[in-house]
N, C-alpha and C positions, 0 to 999 in steps of 0.2 A: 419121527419115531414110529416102529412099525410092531404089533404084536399081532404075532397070527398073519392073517389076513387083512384084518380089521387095521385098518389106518387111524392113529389119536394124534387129533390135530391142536392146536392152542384152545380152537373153542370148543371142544370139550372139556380141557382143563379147566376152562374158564365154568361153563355151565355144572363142573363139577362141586367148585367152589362153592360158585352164586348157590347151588341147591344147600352145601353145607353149611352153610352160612345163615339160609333161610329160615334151616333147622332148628338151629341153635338161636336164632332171635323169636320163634317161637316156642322154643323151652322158656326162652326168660319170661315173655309173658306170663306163659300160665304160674311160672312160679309166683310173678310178683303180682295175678290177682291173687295165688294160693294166697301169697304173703297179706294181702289185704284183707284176706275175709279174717282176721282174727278172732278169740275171743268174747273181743268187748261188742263187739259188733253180732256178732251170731245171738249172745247172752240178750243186747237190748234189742234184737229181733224175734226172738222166743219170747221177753215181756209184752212185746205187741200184738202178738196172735191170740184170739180168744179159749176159753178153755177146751170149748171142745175139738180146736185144733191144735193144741198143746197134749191134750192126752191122745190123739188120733197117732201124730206123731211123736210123740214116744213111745207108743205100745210096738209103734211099728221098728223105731229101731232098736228098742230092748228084742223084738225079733231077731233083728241082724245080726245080735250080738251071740260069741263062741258061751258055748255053757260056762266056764269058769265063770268066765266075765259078768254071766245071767247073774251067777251065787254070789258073787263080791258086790254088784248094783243088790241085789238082797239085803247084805245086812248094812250096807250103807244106810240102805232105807230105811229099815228094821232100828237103828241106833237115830236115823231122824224121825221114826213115828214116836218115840219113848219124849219126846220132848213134851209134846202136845198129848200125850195119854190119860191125864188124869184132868186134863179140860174135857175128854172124848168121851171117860167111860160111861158117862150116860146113854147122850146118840148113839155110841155104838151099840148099846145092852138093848135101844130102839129099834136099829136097824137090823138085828136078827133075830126078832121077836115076830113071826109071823102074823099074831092078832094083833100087834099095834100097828105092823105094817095097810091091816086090811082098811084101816081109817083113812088112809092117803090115796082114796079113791078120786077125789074131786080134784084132776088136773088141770081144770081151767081156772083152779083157784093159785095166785103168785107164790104165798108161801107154802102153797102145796107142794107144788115142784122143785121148790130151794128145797125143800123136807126129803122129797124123792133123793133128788142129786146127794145132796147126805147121806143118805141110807146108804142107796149104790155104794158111795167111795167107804164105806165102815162096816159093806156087807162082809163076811168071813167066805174065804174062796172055798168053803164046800157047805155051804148053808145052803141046799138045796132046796128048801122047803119055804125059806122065807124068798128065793130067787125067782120059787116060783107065784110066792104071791106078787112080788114086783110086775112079774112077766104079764100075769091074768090081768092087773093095769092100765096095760101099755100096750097090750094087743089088741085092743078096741079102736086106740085113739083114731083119729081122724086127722093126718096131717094136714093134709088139702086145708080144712078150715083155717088151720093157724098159720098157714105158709102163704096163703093171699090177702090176708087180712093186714091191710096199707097201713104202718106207722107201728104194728106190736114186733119192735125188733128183739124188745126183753123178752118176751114168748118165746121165738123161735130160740134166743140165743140159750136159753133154760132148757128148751127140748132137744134141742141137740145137743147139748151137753149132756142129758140123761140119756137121751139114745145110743150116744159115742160110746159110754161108759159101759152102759148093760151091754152092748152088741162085742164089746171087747172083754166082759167080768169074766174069770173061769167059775164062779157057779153057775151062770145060765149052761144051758145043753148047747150042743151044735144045733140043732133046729130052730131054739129059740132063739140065738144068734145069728139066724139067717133072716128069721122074720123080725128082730129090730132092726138089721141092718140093712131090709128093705123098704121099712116106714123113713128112717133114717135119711136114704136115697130122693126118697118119695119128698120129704119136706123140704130135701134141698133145691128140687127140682120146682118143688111149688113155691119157692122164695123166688129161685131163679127167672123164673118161669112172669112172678109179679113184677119183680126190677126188669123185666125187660120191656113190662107191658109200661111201669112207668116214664122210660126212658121212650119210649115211644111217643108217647102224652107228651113228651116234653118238647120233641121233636115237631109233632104236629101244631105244639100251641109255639111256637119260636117260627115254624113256616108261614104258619095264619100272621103272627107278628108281623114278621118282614112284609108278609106281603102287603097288610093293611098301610106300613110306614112306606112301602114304593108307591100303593095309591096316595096317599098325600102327597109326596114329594112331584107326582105326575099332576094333581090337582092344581100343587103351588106354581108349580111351572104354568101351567094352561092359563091359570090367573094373568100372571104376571107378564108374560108376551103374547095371551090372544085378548082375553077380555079387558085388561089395562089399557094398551094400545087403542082398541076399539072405542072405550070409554074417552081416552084422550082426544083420539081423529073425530070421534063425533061434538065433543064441546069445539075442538076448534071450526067446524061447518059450520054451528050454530054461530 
């Protein structure tokens, strides 16, 4: 069979196949992982992520999402805060009170920072004034301290959930969302930074291990065929 110039021979037919062929057993994969991620599965993978990477990623993909879509996830929300409103209205009447805010100075104190996290999530998105006593808080802090300090996981997990929060709020400014979400960065980097120091430690003390269990093993040995031996050959001369 001749077209053109170009001669098609069987095994092109053939290679034309195999390709489409190949195509279409790679469509089905990706359907049937599509098929897989259901759900029930996304749903108890979002229950396992901590908060501040559940509100990280949501805010990001209420991002993604076409303006209608923004207005309709709105009053979805709007008809689920009305559940819990008359549990709220105190905290909330707290959280955008500027001078009760100024009391929530002490962050190194536990229910200080449950208190913060509060406030943040019941701030009102133009409360600028109490956003900015938040801000005056939290721009001091010292992440460094709290992000190598071995064993305070509840710390860090509290501070970065207020950080995620404010660095995402629409009352902070742009500015003041650049500079929580550089301490933010900063804390993660100094968790990061200690898991890696102790995963090191761990490494060195499991090398020192093995090695001390090879010297034994090389001791037991040396016993057992030089000094044994020797000990035996010489009762039997005697």
């Amino acid at each position: 069979m001749r077209c053109g110039r170009n001669l098609i021979t069987r095994n092109h037919v053939e290679f034309f196949f195999f390709c489409l062929n190949s195509t279409f057993a790679s469509t089905k994969v990706k359907k049937k992982k599509f098929e897989m991620l259901n759900n029930e599965s996304v749903v108890t993978w979002f229950k396992g992520l901590d908060g501040d990477e559940r509100v990280d990623l949501m805010c990001l993909l209420l991002d993604c999402c076409l303006p209608w879509e923004v207005r309709f996830f709105g009053t979805y929300l709007e008809s689920l805060a009305q559940k819990d409103f008359a549990a709220l209205r105190g905290p909330e009447s707290t959280a955008n009170n500027p001078s009760e805010l100024g009391y929530l100075y002490c962050i190194e104190d536990s229910d200080t920072r449950k208190r913060l996290c509060v406030s943040v999530a019941l701030l009102h998105s133009t409360n600028r004034q109490a956003a900015g006593v938040l801000f005056d808080i939290l721009k001091d802090l010292h992440v460094q301290l709290f992000g190598t300090s071995g064993g305070e996981d509840e710390i860090f997990t509290e501070l970065s959930l207020l950080l995620t929060m404010t660095s995402n709020h629409p009352a902070f400014s742009f500015n003041q969302k650049n500079i929580l979400r550089s301490k933010l960065k900063q804390l993660r980097e100094s968790r990061s930074s200690c898991s890696d120091w102790s995963e090191e430690c761990f490494e060195v003390r499991a090398t020192n291990l093995f090695q001390f269990l090879l010297n034994i093993c090389i001791l037991f040995i040396f016993y057992h065929v030089y000094v044994k031996d020797t000990m035996f050959w010489g009762i039997q001369y005697l």
